[in-house]
Steps between C-alpha positions, in 0.01 A plus 500: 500500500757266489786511747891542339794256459630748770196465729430136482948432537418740833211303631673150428805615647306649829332192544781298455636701795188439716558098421869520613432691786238228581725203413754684752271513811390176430813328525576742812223348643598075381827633661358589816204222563861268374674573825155511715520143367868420606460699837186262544663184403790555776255588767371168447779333486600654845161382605548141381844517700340608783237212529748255412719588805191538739379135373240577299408262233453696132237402284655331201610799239250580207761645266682224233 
């Protein structure tokens, strides 16, 4: 039997739901691995600092 207007607008919209709620922890998560990235970046940097005063030579940078 085929399902209603009603029934199939219910389903769309429930699934719809499940999408946003998934497009919601998904950018939670970007947000999060985001500053894991910035926290990282300024550890180095401290790092790089820290051989620099110590004498250290750095191998030439990677990043352009």
């Amino acid at each position: 039997m085929a399902k209603s207007d009603g029934e199939l607008l219910k389903q769309n919209l429930k699934q719809l739901s499940m999408r946003d709620d998934e497009i919601g922890a998904l950018s939670q998560a970007a947000l999060i691995l985001n500053d894991a990235v910035i926290d990282h970046r300024g550890r180095i940097k401290k790092l790089e600092h820290a051989l620099k005063k110590a004498g250290i030579p750095l191998p030439p940078s990677e990043s352009h």
